[in-house]
N, C-alpha and C positions, 0 to 999 in steps of 0.2 A: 501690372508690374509696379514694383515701389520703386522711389525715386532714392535715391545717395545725396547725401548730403555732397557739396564737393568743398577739395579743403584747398584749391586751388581754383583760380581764376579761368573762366571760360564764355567766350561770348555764343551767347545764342539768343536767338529772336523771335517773339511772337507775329504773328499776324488771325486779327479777330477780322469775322464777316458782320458787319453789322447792317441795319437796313438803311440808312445814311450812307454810311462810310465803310471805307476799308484801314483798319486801325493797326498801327507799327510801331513795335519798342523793340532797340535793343539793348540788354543790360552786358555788360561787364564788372566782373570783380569778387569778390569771394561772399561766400552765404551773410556776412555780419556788416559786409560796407558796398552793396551792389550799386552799383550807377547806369542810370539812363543814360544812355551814350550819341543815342539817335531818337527822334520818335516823327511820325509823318501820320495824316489823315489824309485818304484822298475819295472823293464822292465816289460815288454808285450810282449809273442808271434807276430813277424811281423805278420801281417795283421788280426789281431783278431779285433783292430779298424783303420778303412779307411773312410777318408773323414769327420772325424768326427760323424761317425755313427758304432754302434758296428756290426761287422759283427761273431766274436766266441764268444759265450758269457762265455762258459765254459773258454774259455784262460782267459777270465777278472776273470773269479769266483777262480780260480788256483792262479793270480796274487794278490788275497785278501789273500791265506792263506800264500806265502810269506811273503805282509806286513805284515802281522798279527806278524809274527817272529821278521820280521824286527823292528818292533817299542815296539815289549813285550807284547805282549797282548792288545786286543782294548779295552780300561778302562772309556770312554766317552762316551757319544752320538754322533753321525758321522752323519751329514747329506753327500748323497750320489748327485755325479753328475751325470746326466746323458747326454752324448755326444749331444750339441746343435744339429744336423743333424738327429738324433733321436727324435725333438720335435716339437710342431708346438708351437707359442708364438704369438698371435694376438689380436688387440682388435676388439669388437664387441662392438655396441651402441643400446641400446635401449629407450625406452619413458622412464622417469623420474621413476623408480619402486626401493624396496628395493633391495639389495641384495640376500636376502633371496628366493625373485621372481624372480632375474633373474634365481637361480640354480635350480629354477623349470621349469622353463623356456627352458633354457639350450639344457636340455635333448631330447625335442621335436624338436629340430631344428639342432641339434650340425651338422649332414651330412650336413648342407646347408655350411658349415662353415671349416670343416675338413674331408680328404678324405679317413677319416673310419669311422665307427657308434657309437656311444656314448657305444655302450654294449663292444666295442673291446678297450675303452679308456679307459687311466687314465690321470685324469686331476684336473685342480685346478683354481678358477675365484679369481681375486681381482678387486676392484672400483678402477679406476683411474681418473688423474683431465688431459684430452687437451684441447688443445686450442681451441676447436667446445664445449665444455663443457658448459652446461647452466640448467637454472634453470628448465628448460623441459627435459632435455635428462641423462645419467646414460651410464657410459662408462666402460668397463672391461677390463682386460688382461686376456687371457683365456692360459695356458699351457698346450699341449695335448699331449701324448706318445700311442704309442699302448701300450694297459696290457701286453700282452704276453712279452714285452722287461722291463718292470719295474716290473712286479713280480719275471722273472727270476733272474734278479741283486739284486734284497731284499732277496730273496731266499734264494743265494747264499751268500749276506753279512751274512744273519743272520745264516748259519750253519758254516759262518768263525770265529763265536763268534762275530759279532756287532751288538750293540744297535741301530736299524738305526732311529733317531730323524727325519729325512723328507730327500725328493726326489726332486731336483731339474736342470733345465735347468741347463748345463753348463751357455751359453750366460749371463741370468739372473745374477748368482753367478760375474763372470767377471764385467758384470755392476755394481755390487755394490761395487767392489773392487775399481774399475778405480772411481768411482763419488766421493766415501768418506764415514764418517759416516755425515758430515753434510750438511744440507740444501740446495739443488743447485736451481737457478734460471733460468727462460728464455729457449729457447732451445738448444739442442747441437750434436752432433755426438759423440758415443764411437766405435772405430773400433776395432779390435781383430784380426790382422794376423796371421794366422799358415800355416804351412809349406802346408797341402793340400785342407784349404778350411777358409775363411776370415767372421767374421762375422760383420753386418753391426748394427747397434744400432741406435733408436733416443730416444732422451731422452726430457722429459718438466718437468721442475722441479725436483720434486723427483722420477720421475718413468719413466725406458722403455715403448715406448708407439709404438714402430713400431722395429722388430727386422727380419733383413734378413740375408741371406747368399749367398756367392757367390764362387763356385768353383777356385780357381786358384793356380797353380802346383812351388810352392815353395820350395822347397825340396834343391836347390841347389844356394847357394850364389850369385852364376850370375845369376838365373832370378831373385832374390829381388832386383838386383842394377840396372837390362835391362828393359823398357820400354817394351816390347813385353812379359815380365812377369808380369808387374804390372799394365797395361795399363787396362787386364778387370775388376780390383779393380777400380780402378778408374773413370773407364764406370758406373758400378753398383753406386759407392757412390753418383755420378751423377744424375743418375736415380735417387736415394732413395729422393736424395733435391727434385727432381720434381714431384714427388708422393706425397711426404709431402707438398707441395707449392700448387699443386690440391684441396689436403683435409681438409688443415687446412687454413682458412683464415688469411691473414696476417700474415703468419709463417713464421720467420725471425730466421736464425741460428746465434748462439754465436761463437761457438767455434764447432774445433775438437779434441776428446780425441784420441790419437795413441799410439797403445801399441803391443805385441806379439812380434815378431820376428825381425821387425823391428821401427824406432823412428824417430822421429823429421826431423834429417840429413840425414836421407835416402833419397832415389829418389823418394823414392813413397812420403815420408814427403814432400818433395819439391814439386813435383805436384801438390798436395792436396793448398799451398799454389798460384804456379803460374798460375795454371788452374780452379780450384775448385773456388783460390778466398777464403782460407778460413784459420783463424786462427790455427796454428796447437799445441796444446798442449802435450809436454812429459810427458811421465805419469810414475809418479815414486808413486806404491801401497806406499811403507811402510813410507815415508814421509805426503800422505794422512791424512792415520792412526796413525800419532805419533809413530809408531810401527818399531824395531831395524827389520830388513829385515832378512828373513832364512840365516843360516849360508853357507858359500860358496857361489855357483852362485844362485840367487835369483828367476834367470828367468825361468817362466814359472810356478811357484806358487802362480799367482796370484789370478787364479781361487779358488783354494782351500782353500787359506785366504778367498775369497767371499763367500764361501759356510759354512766355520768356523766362521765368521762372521756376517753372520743373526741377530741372535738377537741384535746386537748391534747399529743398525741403525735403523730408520726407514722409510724402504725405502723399497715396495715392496717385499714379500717372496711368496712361493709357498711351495706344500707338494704334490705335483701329484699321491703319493699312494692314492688306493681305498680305501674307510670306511671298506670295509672289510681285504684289507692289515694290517689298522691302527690299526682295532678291534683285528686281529690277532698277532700284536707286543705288546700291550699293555697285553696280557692275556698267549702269551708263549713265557719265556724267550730266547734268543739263544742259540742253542746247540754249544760244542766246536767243537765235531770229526767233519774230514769234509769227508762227503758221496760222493761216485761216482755217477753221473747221467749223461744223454745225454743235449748236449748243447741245448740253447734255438734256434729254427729257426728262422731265421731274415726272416719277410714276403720280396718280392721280386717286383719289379714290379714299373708300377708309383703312385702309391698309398704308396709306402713303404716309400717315400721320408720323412724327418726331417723337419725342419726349412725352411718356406718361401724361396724359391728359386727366386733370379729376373729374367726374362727374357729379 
């Protein structure tokens, strides 16, 4: 789905999963003067999320009834993130057909595509324009979760008292933060460092059009300045130029966006420049957005702006809850009390994997 610009005021709320913390903004105000209005961090049981994929799902549903405290009750609509490593985000091309025909479509093929069955998935398609785009072909971004890990988290928001407005990609949210609300041209790279897994982004115009991840073990200020830390980032982003230079004819990069844990001046920025060969852009969200930046340290709410955000650009959204999730919010409202139940199990294996992994 694309997103509306809106030409009037409306509050709605991010909440990012991060492996720290559980991260909250919420904005009010119109697309050209937004304001942070609220913003809260509150920890996470270590290891409930690793590698950017939720491994206890009950520690994350516990860490919603803190915030819930923390910020006074959830009084908006919340769109929810869900851990990039947790999603799969890819495009798929078919013959020139609506929309409407490909999500019929979809369904009969999705195992060709993703490495679980359409009946175990929640997902969500949008039209997007690359640069292979013609007046014969109809390109998608398809974003997939297993159900069992996106019902749990709605589940769970919704007996924490939240309204949950839509489900989406971490990565995705990110991307929209780091690009802007306005109009980008040509192609470019948005990267995302975190401390245990880097995510890789291409971008053509207004929409991620190829979103990957790559493992590497950041956790500790000397491997983000040591070459033997940042070196498989580097490998991968490499790779990603050359996959996209395969696929897309004439694909010719602008820019690179750098953002997370590290910037510009860093070793890996520097790389990027003397090896990559590639422009590297600091990325400051709340200059972007016209927007005064969270109060105290900024970093690391980027996502949650992105996901608080949505409607105010239009640039790509997604809503990855099932029709029957959707039907199910819309007809019973959130309970407050919050119930005991057993945590959601994280399927296991290699099929259980998130986000496009390069090899």
């Amino acid at each position: 789905m694309f997103a509306i610009n809106r030409s009037q005021g409306s509050k709605l709320a991010g909440i990012a999963l991060h492996w720290d913390s559980v991260r909250y903004v919420e904005l009010d105000g119109e697309r050209d003067s937004l304001k942070i209005v609220k913003q809260e961090t509150v920890s996470i049981t270590p290891g409930a999320i690793e590698k950017n994929s939720i491994v206890a799902a009950d520690a994350v549903v516990s860490a919603f009834e803190n915030l819930k405290s923390a910020v006074g009750g959830f009084k908006c609509p919340i769109v929810l993130g869900i851990p990039s490593n947790d999603t799969i985000v890819r495009p798929i091309e078919y013959p020139k057909m609506s929309l409407a025909d490909i999500k019929e479509a979809l369904p009969l093929e999705f195992d060709l595509y993703f490495p679980y069955s359409y009946k175990e998935a929640a997902y969500d398609v949008s039209e997007v324009e690359t640069p292979n785009t013609t007046a014969y072909t109809s390109v998608v971004i398809v974003a997939a979760c297993r159900r069992s890990i996106v019902n749990g988290i709605v589940e769970g928001a919704s007996r924490a008292g939240m309204r949950v407005a839509a489900v989406e990609p971490m990565n995705v949210a990110f991307f929209r933060a780091a690009t802007g609300p306005d109009v980008c041209t040509g192609s470019y790279l948005v990267i995302l460092v975190e401390p245990e897994s880097t995510q890789i982004m291409l971008g053509y115009k207004d929409n991620g059009i190829l979103f990957r991840s790559t493992a590497a073990d950041l956790t500790s200020n000397e491997a983000r300045e040591s070459d033997e830390g940042i070196l498989p980032i580097l490998r991968d982003v490499q790779n990603a130029i050359i996959f996209a230079g395969n696929v897309y004819e004439g694909f010719t990069l602008n820019h690179l966006i750098l953002g997370g844990i590290v910037d510009k001046n860093s070793r890996l920025g520097e790389l990027f420049e003397s090896t990559a060969s590639l422009t590297v852009e600091p990325l400051n969200v709340w200059e972007l957005w016209n927007t005064l930046p969270p109060a105290g340290n900024a970093e690391g709410f980027e996502t949650a702006f992105g996901l608080a955000a949505r409607n105010f650009t239009a640039k790509t959204q997604f809503d990855i809850r099932t029709a029957e999730m959707k039907k199910e919010a819309a007809e019973k409202p959130p309970s407050t009390p919050m119930s005991t139940r057993p945590a959601v199990v994280k399927p296991t294996g290699p099929t259980a994997s998130g986000n496009e992994k390069i090899k």
